[in-house]
C-alpha positions in Angstrom: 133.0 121.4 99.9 130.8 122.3 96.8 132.9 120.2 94.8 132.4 117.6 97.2 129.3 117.6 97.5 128.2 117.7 93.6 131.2 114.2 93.3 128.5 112.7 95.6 125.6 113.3 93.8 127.3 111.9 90.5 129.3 109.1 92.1 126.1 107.8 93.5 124.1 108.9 90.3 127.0 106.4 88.7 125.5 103.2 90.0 122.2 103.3 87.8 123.6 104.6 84.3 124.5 101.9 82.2 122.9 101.5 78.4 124.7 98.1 77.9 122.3 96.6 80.2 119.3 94.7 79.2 117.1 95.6 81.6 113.5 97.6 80.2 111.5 100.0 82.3 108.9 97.7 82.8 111.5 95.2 84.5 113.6 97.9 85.9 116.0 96.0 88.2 115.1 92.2 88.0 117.3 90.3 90.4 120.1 88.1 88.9 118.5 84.8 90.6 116.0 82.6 89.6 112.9 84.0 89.1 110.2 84.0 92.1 106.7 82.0 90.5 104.6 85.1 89.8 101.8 85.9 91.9 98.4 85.7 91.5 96.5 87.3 89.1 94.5 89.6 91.4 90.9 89.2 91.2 88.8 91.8 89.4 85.1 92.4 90.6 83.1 95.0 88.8 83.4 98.4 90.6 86.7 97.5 92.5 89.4 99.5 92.5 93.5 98.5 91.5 94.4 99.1 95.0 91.5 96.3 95.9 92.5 94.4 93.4 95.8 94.3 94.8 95.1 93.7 98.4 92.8 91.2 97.6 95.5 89.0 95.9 98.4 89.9 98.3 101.5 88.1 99.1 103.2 87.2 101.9 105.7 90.0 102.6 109.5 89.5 103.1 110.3 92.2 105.0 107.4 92.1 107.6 106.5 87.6 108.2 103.6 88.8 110.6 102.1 90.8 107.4 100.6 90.8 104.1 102.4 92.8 100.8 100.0 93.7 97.7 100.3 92.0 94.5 102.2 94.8 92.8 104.6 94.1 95.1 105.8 90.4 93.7 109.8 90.3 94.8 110.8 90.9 90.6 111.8 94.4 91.2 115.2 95.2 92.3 115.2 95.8 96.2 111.7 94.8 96.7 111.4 92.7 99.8 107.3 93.4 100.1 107.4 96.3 102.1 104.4 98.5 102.0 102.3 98.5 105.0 100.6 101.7 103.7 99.7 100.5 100.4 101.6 103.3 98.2 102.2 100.6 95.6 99.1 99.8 94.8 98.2 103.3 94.1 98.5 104.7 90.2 101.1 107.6 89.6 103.1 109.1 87.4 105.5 112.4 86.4 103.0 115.0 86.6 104.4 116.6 83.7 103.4 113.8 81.1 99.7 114.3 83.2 97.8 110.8 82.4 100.0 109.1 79.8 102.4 108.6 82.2 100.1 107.2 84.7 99.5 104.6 82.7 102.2 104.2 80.6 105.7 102.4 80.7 107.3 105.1 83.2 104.1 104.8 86.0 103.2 103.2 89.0 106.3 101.1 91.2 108.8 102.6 88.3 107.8 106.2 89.4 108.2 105.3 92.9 111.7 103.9 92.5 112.6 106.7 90.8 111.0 108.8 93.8 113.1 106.2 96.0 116.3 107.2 94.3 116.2 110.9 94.1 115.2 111.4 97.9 117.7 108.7 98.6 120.3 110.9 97.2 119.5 114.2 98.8 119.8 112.3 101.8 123.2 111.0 101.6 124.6 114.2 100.6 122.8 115.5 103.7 124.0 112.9 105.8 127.4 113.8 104.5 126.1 117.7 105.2 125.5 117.0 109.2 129.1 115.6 109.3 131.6 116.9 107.6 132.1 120.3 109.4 132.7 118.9 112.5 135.2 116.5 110.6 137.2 118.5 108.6 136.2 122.2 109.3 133.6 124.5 107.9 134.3 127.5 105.4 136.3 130.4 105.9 133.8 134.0 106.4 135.0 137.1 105.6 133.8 141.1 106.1 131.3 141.0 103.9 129.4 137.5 104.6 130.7 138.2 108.5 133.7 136.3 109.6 131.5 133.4 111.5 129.1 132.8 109.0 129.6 129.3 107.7 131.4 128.1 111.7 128.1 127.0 113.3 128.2 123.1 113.7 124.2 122.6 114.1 123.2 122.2 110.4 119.7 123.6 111.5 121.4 126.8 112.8 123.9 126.9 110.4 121.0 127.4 107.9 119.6 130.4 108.9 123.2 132.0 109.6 124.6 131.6 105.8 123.9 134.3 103.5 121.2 134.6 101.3 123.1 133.9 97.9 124.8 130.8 99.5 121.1 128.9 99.6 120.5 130.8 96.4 123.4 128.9 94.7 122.2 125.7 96.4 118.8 126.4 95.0 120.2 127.2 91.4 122.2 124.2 91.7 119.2 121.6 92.5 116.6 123.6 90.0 119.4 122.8 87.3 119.9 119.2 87.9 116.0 118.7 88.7 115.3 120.2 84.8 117.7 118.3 83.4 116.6 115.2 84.9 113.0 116.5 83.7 114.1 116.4 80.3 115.8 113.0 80.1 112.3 111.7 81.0 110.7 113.3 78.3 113.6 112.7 75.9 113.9 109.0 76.7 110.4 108.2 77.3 109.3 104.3 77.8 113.1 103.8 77.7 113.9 105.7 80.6 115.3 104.0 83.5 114.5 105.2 87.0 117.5 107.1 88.7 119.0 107.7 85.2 121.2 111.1 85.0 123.2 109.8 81.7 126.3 109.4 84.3 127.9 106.1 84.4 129.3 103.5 81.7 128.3 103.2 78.0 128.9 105.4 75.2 128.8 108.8 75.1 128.2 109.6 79.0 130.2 110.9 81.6 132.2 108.2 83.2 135.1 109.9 85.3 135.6 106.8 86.9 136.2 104.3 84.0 133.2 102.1 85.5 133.0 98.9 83.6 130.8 96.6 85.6 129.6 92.9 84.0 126.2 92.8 84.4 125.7 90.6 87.4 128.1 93.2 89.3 125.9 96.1 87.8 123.2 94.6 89.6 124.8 94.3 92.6 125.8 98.2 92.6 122.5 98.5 92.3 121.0 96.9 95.1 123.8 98.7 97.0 122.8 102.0 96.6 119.3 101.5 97.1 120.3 100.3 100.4 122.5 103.2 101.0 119.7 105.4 100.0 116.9 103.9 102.6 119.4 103.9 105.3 120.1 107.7 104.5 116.8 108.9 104.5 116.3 106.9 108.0 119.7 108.4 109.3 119.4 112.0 108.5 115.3 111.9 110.1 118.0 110.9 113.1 120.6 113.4 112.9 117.7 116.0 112.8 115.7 115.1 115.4 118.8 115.0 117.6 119.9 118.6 116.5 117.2 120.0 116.8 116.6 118.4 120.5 120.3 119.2 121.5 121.3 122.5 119.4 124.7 121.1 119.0 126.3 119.5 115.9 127.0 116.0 115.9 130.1 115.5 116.1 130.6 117.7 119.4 127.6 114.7 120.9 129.6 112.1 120.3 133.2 113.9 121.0 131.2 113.8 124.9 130.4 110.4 124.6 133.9 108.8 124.0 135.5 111.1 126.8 136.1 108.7 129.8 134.2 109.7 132.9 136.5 111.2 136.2 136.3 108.2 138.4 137.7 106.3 135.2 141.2 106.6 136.3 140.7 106.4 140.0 141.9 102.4 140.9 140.0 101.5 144.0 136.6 103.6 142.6 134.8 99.8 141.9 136.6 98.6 145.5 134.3 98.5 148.2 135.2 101.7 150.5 138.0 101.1 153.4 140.0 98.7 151.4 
């Protein structure tokens, strides 16, 4: 299952690596079609702020016809369909490890949110994968010392506090590992860093189990896939952990009920009127 598990995170890693591509950090992700007529400049008045700035030049947004997206959201980037009723795009950010430079710099602002966007999308697949797969294939075998029934609980949120201590601790190890190695690929790379970028995927001298060899419009096309992946995972697992937690089964045993045909089912005259 570990193995499993770590396969996902680098298979969905896979889809963003690829050096042969032309694509900069600045333009992370620029769809294949025609470009879009860029939007307007937004208007600077003295003591404004960029989010005002951004607001005050807004765009009609894609995703939501009855609203408004900010400028910084201009349909270029990959996946962007002006959806930001909050206004998170308009405010500056950055690693907080490069502290201002990289506010401002080439990896700040919507670049550090797709990266954001990619990592938490990730976690949630694999979670997503996590609320399933024992009640698909079977959980992991316990023994004396862990207690025989340790990993058999079906409710992920149970099955959390139920698994010994140096089980999370290997998760924890695991995810501290990848999260400083992707640390130092941002600092290594720098303005050439692309969001989502764990040196896994096509191009020399990475780690491409797969053979991936993608042209570039179908590169971009993986690209967009996973991103979509990723959004709809983060929705699904908010789903699959509200429902535990309201039902304190697993998921699989809710929707084993579900498909099991009611009594009456197999009874002929049940729909009949009575006396016929």
């Amino acid at each position: 299952m570990k193995l499993a598990v770590a396969s996902l995170l680098f298979t969905s890693a896979a889809a963003f690596q690829a050096p042969t591509m032309t694509f900069s950090l600045k333009g992370f992700g620029k769809k294949a079609a025609a470009p879009k007529a860029a939007a307007p400049a937004p208007v600077t008045t003295g003591g404004s702020s960029p989010s005002a700035d951004a607001w005050a030049a807004s765009v009609e947004s894609q995703a939501l016809p009855f609203a408004r997206a900010p400028a910084t959201l201009d349909g270029t980037m990959l996946g962007d369909v002006g959806f930001d009723p909050l206004g998170f795009s308009t405010v500056p950010v950055g690693p907080w490890f490069l502290g201002n430079e990289g506010r401002i710099g080439e990896l700040g602002n919507l670049a550090w949110y797709r990266e954001a966007e990619l990592i938490h999308g990730r976690i949630a697949q694999v979670a997503v994968v996590g609320f399933l797969a024992p009640g698909l294939f079977g959980t992991l075998p316990g023994n004396e010392w862990t207690g025989v029934n340790a990993y058999s609980n079906l409710n992920p949120l149970e099955a959390f506090s139920q698994v010994p201590g140096l089980a999370i601790l290997q998760i924890f190890l695991f995810m501290s590992y990848l999260e400083t190695k992707r640390i130092n690929i941002i600092k290594e790379e720098g303005a050439d860093y692309q969001p989502g970028d764990l040196r896994i995927g096509q191009g020399e001298g990475r780690w491409n189990p797969f053979g991936l060899e993608y042209s570039e419009e179908a590169y971009a096309e993986k690209q967009l896939q996973e991103l979509k992946h990723c959004r709809l995972a983060m929705i699904g697992v908010f789903g699959l952990w509200a429902q535990a937690q309201a039902s304190g089964v697993g998921v699989t045993e809710q929707i084993g009920k579900a498909l099991i045909a009611p009594d009456y089912y197999a009874k002929a005259g049940y729909f009949l009127p009575e006396g016929i």
